[in-house]
C-alpha positions in Angstrom: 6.4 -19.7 4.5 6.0 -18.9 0.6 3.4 -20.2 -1.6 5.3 -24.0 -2.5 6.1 -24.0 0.8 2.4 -23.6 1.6 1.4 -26.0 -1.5 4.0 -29.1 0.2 3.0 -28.6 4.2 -0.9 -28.7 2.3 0.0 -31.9 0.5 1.6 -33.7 3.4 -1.3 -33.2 5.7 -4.2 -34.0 3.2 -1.8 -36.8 1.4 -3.0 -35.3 -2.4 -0.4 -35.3 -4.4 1.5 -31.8 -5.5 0.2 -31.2 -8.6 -3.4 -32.0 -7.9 -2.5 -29.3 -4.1 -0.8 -27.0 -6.4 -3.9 -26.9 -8.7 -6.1 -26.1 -5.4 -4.5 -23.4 -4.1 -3.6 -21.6 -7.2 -7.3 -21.8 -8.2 -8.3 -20.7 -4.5 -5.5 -17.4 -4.9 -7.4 -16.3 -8.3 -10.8 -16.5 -7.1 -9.8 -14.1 -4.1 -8.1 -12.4 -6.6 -10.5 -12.2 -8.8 -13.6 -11.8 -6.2 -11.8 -8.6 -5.0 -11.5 -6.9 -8.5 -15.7 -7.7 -8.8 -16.2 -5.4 -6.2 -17.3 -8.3 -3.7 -15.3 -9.4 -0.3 -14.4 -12.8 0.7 -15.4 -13.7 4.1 -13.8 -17.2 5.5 -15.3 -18.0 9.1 -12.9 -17.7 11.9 -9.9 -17.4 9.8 -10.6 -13.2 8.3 -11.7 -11.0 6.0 -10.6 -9.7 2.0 -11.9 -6.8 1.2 -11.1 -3.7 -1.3 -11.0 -0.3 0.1 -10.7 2.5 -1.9 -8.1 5.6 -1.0 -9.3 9.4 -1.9 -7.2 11.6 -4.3 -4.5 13.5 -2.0 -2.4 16.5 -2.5 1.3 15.6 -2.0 5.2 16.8 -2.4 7.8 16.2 -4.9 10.8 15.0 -2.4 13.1 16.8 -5.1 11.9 19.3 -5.5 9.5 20.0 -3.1 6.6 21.3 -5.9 2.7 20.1 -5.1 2.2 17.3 -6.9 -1.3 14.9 -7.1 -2.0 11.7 -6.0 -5.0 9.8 -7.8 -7.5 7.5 -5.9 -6.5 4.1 -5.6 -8.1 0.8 -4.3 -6.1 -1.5 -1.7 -6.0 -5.1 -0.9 -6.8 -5.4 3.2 -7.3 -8.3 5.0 -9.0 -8.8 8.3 -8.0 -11.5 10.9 -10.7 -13.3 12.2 -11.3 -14.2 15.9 -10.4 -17.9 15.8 -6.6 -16.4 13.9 -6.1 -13.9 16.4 -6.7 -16.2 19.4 -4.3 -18.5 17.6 -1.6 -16.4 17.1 -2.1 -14.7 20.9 
């Protein structure tokens, strides 16, 4: 399922109309979006976890050429399935 997939099945089951759905979950996508770059994680009972982690510097290989080459720190999106998902899914 991708996003206006998502954004139709929504508007179907709560009869809003697309634009007003569209509106929602585009708002709802930047405010993860933008909670994450804050530093803060979002936490949505029974359904999971956003959260940021951060990945150290590393030492790695040039596949050419085989020299050392660094890698710099980055941060990474992660998500965490709650309970009530898991069961679901299982």
């Amino acid at each position: 399922m991708n996003k206006q997939e998502l954004i139709f099945a929504v508007a179907e089951e709560t009869g809003f109309n697309r634009s007003d759905t569209t509106r929602v979950v585009e708002a709802m996508l930047s405010k993860i979006g933008q909670t994450l770059v804050d530093g803060s994680e979002v936490r949505l009972v029974g359904f999971g976890t956003f959260s940021v982690t951060r990945r150290k510097p590393s030492t790695g290989r040039n596949p050419r050429t085989g020299e050392p080459m660094n890698i710099a720190s980055t941060s990474q999106p992660k998500f965490r399935a709650g309970k009530v998902l898991k069961e679901l899914v299982n």
